[in-house]
Steps between C-alpha positions, in 0.01 A plus 500: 500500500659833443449776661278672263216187521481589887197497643438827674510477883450734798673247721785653739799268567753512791874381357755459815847410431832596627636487163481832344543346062254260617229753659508726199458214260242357669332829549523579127419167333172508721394864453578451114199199583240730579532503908585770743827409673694609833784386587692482819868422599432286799269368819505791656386803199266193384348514869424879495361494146245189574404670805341778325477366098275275447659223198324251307822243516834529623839371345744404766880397521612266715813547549560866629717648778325580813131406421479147282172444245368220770526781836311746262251269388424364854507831661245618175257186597513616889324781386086578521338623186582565205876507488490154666299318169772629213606227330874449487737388246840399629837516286777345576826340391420181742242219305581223745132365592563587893553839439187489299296353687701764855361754247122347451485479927588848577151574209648570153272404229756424248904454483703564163895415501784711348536500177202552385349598143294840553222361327445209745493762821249738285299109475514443847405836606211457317370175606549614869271770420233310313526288828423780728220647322322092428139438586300219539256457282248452812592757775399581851613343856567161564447381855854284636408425839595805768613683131390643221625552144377759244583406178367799292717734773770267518451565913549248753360571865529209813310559792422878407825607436635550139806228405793625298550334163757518259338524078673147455265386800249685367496371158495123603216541734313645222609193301339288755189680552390497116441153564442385930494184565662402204867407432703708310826375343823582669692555158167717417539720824926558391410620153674837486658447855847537585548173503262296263644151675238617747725545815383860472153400540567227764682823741193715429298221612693459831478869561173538396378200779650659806287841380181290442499133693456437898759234460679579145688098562114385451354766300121480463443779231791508292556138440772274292362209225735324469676448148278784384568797685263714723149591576313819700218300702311836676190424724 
């Protein structure tokens, strides 16, 4: 796709890296796309700019002096509202699967190694977006026990009080909830993932049943098939 056949966009990225040739490629390549880019030289500039911007997806390095991608991204999670639901994107030179999947725990949505072809980030950065803004075909609440998810919302309250979820987690609940009851194919669930093995799925899962289960070693609502993959079972 050149940059010319670009759909136009309105959507405002965050680029952090310590690496100033990097930044400014990055930060041209993806304004020459059609989005609205700022960038920021580390944790802490990347800190005071999501405290008061608010960004549709965020590109982060890992590797950086004083702040590293996984600190940001776990502080950025820790957060209430808004700021605390912006997908992330992690670069990095490391593609060993641990330091994937270190990168998937702390709530990135998606994990691209150095080198990389521009094209395939610009790809990426737009599937994590189409992910974020899914819907179910058939909305409204689902009832899971002492919770409650909103698919159309993409909200997820337990016992009154409103649950934190990444876009990732998001985006496979809403997976599950187009059809309850019903298994859905692991493979199915990784398409698009950062890992399409499905170990990306499998840690959303894990994380997703200490939000939502009583017990999350014998979940009740978000339950394994085996040899299949997973099904939503609400009340």
């Amino acid at each position: 796709m050149s940059f010319s056949d670009a759909p136009a966009r309105a959507r405002h990225l965050l680029v952090v890296d310590d690496d100033d040739r990097i930044r400014d490629l990055l930060k041209e390549y993806l304004t020459r796309a059609g989005f609205r880019v700022t960038a920021a030289a580390g944790g802490a500039p990347a800190r005071r700019l999501l405290a008061t911007l608010d960004f549709d997806l965020a590109v982060f390095d890992v590797m950086m002096p004083g702040e590293d991608g996984f600190s940001l991204t776990k502080w950025l999670r820790e957060q209430r509202g808004t700021p605390g639901r912006t997908p992330v994107l992690m670069l990095t030179a490391k593609t060993e699967a641990g330091d994937r999947i270190e990168g998937l725990k702390t709530g990135a949505d998606d994990y691209l190694g150095k080198p990389f072809e521009p094209e395939e980030l610009l790809l990426r950065i737009e599937a994590i977006l189409r992910r974020a803004t899914d819907r179910p075909q058939a909305g409204g609440a689902m009832s899971l026990g002492r919770c409650q998810f909103d698919a159309d919302r993409g909200e997820l309250t337990c016992s009154g009080e409103a649950v934190r979820l990444t876009e990732a987690e998001v985006a496979l609940l809403r997976q599950l909830a187009r059809t309850p009851h019903e298994a859905v194919d692991r493979l199915e669930l990784a398409r698009g993932s950062v890992d399409p093995s499905g170990r990306a799925v499998d840690v959303q899962v894990t994380r997703l049943r200490r939000k939502i289960e009583d017990d999350p070693k014998s979940p009740r609502y978000l339950q394994t098939v085996r040899g299949v993959g997973y099904r939503l079972a609400p009340d």
